[in-house]
Backbone as CSV, one residue per row, in Angstrom:
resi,resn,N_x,N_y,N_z,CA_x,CA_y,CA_z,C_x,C_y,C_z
1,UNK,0.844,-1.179,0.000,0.000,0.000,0.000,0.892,1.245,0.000
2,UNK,0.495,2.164,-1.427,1.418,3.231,-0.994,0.360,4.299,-0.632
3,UNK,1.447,5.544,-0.644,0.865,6.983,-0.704,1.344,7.708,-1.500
4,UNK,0.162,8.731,-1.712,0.365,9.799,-3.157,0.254,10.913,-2.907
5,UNK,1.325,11.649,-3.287,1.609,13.181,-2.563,0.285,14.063,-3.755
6,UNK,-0.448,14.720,-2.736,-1.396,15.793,-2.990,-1.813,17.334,-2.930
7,UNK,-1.847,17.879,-3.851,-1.532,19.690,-3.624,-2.219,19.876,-2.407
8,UNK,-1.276,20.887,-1.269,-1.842,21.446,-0.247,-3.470,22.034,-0.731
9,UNK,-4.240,21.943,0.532,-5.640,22.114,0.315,-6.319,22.077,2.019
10,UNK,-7.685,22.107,1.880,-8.247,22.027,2.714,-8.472,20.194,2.428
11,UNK,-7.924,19.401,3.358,-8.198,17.915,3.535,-8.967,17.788,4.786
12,UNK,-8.511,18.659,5.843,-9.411,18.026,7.158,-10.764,18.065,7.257
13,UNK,-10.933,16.825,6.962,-12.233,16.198,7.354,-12.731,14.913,8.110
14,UNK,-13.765,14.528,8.769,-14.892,15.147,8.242,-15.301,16.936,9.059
15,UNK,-16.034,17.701,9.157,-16.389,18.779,9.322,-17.835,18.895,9.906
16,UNK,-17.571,19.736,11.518,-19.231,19.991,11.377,-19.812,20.370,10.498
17,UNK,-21.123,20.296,10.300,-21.887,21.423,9.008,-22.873,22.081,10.117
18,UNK,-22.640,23.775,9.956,-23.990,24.370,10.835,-24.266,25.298,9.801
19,UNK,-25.812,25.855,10.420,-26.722,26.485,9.548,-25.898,28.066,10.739
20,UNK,-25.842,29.282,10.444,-25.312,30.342,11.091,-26.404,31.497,10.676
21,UNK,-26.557,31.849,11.979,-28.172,33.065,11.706,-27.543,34.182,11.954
22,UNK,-27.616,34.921,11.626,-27.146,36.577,11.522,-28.525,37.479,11.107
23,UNK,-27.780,38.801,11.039,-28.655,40.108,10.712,-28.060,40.783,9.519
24,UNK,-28.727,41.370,8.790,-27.993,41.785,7.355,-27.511,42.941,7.493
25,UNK,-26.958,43.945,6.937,-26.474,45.214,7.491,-28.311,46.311,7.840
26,UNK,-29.419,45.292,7.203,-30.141,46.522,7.476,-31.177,45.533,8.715
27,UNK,-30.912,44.859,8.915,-31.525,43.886,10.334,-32.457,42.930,10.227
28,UNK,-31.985,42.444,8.674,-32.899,41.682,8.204,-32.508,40.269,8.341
29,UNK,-32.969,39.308,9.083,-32.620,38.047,9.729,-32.454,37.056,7.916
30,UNK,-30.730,36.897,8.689,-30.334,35.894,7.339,-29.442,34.550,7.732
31,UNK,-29.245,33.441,6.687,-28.924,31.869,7.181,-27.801,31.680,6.193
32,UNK,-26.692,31.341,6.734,-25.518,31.175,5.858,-25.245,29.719,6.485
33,UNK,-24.868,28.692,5.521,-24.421,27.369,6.042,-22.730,27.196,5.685
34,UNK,-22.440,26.875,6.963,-20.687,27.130,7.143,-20.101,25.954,7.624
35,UNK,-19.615,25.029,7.105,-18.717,23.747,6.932,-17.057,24.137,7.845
36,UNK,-16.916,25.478,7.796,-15.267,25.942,8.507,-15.796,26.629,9.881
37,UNK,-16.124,25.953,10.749,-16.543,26.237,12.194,-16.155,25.393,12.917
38,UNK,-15.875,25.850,14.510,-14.966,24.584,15.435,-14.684,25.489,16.486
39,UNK,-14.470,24.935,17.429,-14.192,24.735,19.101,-12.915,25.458,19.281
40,UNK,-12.446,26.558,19.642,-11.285,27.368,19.874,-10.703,27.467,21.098
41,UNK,-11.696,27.405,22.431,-11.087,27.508,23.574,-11.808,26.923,24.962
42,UNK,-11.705,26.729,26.067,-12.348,25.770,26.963,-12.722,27.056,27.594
43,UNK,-11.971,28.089,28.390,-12.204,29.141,29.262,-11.674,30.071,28.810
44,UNK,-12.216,31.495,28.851,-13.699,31.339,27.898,-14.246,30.562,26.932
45,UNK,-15.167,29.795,27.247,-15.673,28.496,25.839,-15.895,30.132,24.976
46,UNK,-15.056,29.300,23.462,-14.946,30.330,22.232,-15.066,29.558,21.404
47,UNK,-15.548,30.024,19.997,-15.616,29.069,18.584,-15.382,29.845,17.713
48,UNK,-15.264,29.834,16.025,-14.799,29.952,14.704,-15.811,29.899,14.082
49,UNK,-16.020,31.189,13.358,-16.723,30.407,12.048,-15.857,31.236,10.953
50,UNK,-15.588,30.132,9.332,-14.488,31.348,8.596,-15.571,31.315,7.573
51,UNK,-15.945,32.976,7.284,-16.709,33.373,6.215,-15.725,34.509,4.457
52,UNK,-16.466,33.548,3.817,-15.927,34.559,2.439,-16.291,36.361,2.798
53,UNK,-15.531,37.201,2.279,-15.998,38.503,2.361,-16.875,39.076,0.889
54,UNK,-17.468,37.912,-0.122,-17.752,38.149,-1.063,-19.326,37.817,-0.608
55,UNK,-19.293,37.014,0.418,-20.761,36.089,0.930,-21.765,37.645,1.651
56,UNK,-22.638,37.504,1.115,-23.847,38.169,1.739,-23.985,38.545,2.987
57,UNK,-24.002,37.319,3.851,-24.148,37.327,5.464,-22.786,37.809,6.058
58,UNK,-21.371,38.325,5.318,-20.663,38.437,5.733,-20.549,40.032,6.565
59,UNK,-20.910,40.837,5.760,-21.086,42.145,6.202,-21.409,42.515,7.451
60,UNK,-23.271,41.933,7.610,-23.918,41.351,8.728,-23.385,41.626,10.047
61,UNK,-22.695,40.484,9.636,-21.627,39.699,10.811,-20.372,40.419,11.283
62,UNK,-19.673,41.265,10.369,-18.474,41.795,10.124,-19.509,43.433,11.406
63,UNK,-20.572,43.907,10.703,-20.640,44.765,11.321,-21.106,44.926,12.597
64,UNK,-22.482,43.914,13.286,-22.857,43.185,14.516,-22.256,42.630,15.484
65,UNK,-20.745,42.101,14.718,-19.841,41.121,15.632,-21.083,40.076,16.446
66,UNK,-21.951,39.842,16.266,-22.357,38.712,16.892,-22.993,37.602,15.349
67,UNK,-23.883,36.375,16.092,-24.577,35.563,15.140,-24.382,34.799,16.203
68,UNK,-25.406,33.342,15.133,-25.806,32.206,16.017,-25.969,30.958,15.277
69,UNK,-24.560,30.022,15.946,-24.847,28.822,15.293,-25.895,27.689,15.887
70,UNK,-26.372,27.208,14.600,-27.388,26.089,14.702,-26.624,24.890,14.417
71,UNK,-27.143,23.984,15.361,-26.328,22.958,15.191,-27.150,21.889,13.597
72,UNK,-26.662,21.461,13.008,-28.093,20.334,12.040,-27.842,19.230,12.494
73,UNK,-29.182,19.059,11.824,-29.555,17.564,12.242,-29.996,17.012,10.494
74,UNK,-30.257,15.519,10.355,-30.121,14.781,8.971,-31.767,15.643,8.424
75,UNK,-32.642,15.879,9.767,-33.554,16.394,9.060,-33.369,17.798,8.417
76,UNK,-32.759,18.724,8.871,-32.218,20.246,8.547,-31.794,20.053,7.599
77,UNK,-31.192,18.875,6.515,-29.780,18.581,5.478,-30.415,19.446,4.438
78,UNK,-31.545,18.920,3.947,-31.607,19.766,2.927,-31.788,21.616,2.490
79,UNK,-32.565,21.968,3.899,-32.454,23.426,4.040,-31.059,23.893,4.532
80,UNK,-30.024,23.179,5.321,-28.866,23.468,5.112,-27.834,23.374,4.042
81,UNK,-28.310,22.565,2.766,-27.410,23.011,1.572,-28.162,23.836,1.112
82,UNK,-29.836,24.599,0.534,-30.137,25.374,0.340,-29.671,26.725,0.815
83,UNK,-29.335,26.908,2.003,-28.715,28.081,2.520,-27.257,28.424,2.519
84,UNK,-26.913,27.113,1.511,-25.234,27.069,1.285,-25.521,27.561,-0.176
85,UNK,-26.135,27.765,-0.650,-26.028,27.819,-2.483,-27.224,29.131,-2.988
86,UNK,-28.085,29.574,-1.853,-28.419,30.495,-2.100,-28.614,31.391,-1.194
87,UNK,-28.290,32.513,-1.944,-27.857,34.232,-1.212,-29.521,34.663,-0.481
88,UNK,-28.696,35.490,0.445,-29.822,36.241,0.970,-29.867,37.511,0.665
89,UNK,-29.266,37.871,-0.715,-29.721,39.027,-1.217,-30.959,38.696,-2.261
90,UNK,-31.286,37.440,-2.202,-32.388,37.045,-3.468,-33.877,36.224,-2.661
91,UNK,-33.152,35.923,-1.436,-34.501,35.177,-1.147,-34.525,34.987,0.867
92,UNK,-35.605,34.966,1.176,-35.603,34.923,2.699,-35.572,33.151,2.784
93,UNK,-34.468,33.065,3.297,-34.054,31.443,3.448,-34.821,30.621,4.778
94,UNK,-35.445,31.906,5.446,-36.615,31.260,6.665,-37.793,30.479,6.276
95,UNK,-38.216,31.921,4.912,-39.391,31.697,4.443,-39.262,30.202,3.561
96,UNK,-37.971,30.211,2.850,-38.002,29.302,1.479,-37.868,27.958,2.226
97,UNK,-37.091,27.657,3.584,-36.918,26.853,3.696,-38.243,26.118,5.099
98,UNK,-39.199,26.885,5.478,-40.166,26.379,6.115,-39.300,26.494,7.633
99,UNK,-38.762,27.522,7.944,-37.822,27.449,8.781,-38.458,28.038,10.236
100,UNK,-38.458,28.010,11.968,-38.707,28.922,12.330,-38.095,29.935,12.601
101,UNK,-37.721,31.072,13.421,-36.949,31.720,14.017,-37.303,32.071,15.267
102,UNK,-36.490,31.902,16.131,-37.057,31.359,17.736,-36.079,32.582,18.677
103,UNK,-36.141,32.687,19.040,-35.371,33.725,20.450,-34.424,32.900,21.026
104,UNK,-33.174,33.818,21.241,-31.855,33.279,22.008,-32.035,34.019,22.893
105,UNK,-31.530,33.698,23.940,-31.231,34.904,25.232,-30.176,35.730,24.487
106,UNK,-30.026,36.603,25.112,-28.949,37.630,25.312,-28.636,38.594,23.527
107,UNK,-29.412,38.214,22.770,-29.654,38.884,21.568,-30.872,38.980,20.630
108,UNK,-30.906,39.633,19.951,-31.831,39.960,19.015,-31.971,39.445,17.688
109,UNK,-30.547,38.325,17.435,-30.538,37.677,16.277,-31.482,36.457,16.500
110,UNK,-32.315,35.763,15.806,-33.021,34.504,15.728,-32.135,33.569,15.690
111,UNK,-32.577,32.547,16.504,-31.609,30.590,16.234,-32.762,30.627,15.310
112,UNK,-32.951,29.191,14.664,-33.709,28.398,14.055,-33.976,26.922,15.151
113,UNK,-35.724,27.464,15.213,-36.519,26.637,15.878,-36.154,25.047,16.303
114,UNK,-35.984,24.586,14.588,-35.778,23.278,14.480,-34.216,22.758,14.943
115,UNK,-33.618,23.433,15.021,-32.090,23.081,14.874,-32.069,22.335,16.308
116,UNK,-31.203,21.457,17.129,-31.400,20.717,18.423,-30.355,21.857,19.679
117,UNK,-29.640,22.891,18.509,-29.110,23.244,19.462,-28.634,24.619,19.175
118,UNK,-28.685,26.087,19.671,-28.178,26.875,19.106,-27.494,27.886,19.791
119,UNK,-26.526,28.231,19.464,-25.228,28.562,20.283,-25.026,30.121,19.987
120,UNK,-25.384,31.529,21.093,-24.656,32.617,20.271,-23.574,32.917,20.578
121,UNK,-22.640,33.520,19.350,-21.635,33.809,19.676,-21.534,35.811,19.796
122,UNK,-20.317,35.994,20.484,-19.953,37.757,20.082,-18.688,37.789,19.548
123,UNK,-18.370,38.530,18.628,-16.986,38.432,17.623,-16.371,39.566,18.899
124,UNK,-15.227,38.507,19.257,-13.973,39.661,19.745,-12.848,39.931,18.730
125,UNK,-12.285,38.870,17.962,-11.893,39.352,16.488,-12.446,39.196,15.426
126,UNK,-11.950,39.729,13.962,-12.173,39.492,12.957,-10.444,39.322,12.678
127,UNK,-10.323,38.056,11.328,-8.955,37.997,10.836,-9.330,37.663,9.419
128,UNK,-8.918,38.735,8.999,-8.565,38.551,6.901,-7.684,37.679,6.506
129,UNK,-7.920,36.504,6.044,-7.063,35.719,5.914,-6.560,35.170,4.791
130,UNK,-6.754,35.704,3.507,-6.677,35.653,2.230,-8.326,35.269,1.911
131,UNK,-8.703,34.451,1.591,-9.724,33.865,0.486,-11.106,33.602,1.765
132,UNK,-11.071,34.061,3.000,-11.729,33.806,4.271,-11.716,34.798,5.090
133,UNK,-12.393,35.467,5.909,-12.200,36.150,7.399,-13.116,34.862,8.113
134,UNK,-11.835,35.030,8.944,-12.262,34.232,10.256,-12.893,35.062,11.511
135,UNK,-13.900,34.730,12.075,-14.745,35.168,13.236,-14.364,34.399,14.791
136,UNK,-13.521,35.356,15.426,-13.262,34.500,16.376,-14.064,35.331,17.738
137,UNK,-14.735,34.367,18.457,-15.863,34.594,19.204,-16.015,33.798,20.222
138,UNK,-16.808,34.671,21.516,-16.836,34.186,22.821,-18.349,33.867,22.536
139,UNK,-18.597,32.377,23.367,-19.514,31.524,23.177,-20.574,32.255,24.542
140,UNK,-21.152,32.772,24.389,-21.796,33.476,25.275,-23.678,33.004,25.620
141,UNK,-24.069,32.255,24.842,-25.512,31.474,25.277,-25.502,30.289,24.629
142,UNK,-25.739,29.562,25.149,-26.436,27.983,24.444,-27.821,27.761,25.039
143,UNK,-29.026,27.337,23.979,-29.884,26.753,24.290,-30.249,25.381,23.313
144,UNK,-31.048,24.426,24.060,-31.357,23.146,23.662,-32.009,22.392,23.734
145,UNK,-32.924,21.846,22.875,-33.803,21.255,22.737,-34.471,20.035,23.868
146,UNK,-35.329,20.633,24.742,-35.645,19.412,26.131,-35.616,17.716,25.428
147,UNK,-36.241,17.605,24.442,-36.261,16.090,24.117,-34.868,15.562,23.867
148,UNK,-33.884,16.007,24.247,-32.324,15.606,24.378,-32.034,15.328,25.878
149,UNK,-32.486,15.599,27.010,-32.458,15.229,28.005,-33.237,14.225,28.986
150,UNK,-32.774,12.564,29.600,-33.355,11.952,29.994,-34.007,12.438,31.348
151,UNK,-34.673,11.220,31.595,-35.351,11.715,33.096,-34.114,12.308,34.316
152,UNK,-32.833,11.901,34.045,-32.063,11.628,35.166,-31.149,13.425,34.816
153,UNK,-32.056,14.177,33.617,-31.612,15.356,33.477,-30.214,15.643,32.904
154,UNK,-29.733,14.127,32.229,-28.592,14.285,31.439,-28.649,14.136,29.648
155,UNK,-27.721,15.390,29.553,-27.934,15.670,28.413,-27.547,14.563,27.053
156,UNK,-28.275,14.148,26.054,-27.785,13.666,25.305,-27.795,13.975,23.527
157,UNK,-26.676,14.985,23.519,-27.219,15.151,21.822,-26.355,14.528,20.895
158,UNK,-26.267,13.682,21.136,-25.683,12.427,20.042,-27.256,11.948,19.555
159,UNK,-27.983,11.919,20.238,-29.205,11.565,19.758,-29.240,12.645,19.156
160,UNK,-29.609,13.691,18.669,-29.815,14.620,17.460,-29.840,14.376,16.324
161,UNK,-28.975,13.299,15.742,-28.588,12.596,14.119,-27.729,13.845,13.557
162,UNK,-26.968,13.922,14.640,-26.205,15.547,13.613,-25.298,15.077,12.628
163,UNK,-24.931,15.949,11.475,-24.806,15.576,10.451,-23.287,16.525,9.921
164,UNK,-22.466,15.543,9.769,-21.149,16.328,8.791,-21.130,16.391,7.370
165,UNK,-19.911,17.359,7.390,-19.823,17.388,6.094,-18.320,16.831,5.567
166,UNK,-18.169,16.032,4.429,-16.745,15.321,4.249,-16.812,15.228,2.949
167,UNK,-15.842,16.349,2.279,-15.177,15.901,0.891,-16.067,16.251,-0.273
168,UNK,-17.285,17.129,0.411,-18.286,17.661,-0.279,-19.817,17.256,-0.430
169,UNK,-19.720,16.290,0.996,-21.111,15.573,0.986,-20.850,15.553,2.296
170,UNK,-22.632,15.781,2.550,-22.941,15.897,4.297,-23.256,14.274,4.532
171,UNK,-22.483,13.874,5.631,-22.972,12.429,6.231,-23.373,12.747,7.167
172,UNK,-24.140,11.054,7.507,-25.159,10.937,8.777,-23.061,10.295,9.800
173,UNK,-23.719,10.904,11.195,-22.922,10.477,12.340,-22.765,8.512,12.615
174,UNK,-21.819,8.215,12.628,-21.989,6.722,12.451,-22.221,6.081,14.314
175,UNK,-22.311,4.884,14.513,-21.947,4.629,15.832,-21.105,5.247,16.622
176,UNK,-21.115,4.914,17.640,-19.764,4.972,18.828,-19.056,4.444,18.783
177,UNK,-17.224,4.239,19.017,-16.429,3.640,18.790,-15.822,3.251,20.381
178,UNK,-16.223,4.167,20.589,-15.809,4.338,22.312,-15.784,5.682,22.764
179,UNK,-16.192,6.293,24.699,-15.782,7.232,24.667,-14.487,7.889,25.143
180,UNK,-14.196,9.447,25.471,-12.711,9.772,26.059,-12.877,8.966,27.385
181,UNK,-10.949,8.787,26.923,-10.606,8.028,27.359,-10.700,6.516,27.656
182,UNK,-11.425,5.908,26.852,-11.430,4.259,26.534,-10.700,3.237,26.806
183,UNK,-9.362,4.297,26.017,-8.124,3.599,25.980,-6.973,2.844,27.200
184,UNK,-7.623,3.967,28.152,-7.107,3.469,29.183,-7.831,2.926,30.338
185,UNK,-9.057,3.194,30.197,-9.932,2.654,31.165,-9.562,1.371,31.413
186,UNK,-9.754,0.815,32.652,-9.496,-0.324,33.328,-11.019,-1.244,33.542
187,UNK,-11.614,-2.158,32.762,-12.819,-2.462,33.321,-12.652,-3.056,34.353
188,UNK,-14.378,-3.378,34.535,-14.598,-3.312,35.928,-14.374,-5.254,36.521
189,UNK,-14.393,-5.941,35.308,-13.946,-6.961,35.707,-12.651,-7.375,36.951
190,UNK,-11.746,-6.231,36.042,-10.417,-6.231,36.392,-10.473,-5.597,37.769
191,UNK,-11.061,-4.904,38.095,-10.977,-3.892,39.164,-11.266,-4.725,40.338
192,UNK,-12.570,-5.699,40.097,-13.271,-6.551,41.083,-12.019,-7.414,41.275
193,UNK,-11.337,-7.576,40.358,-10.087,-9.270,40.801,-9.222,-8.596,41.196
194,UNK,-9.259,-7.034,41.757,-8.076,-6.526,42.065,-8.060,-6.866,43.652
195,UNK,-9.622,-6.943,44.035,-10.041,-6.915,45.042,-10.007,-7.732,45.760
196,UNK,-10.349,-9.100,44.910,-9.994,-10.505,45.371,-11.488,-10.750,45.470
197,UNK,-12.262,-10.498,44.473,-14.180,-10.532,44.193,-14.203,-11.468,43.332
């Protein structure tokens, strides 16, 4: 088995895919779907999203410093490539896509109803980065869907069916493989014969 050297590129995948709600420069609630978003910091919890400066919702965003990611789910897939391929200078992507728009705490931008989970952020930077500005932002509200939490009040959104994106196609989330830390866990077999059980 060999390997075959490949022009530098964007390879890392697979990729969340979220639907991202913003305000337009005139406060008109708009949905950009963004594949380059991710987890930046533990304290302050912070996240990424990298937007074109040619994209519609970019301005928005550039001038608000805030927005709000939606997390998807396999049911969202198709109104989340719709909002990847068409502008919100041509069409209200709420309306086209049967979408709701629901209230976050702490802002005036809309999540989307359906989404299982929606996160706002506030831009403390902006970075021009050739062919991207990146939005780097303090994670400042999460809300989430009650039917993700069992009786025992623990959260579970792996049940969501959230959905990536890899290589130019959104997949469904596969099984569990194990969780952190697996690798070293000691079962409990072992633990009991430590005991002399």
């Amino acid at each position: 088995m060999g390997k075959r050297e490949f022009k530098p590129g964007n390879m890392l995948n697979p990729l969340p895919v979220v639907m991202v709600t913003c305000l337009d420069e005139e406060g008109k609630p708009n949905i950009i779907t963004v594949a380059w978003a991710g987890t930046i910091n533990t304290n302050p919890p912070m996240a990424s999203i990298s937007v074109r400066p040619s994209r519609y919702s970019y301005a928005g965003i550039s001038k608000r410093k805030a927005f709000v990611i939606n997390l998807v789910s396999e049911e969202l897939t198709k109104a989340a490539d719709y909002c990847g391929v068409k502008s919100g200078r041509d069409v209200d992507k709420f309306k086209e896509c049967n979408l709701t728009p629901c209230k976050v705490p702490g802002t005036d931008i809309p999540g989307i109803a359906e989404s299982p989970c929606n996160i706002y952020c506030e831009v403390v930077e902006e970075k021009l980065l050739g062919s991207h500005a990146m939005f780097i932002s303090n994670v400042c509200g999460i809300q989430v869907d009650d039917q993700y939490f069992d009786e025992k009040d623990a959260f579970h959104l792996n049940d969501a069916k959230l959905v990536t994106y890899s290589h130019g196609q959104y997949r469904k989330m596969g099984n569990s493989i194990g969780k952190f830390g697996f690798s070293v866990q000691k079962s409990k077999k072992k633990k009991l014969r430590k005991f002399g059980i």
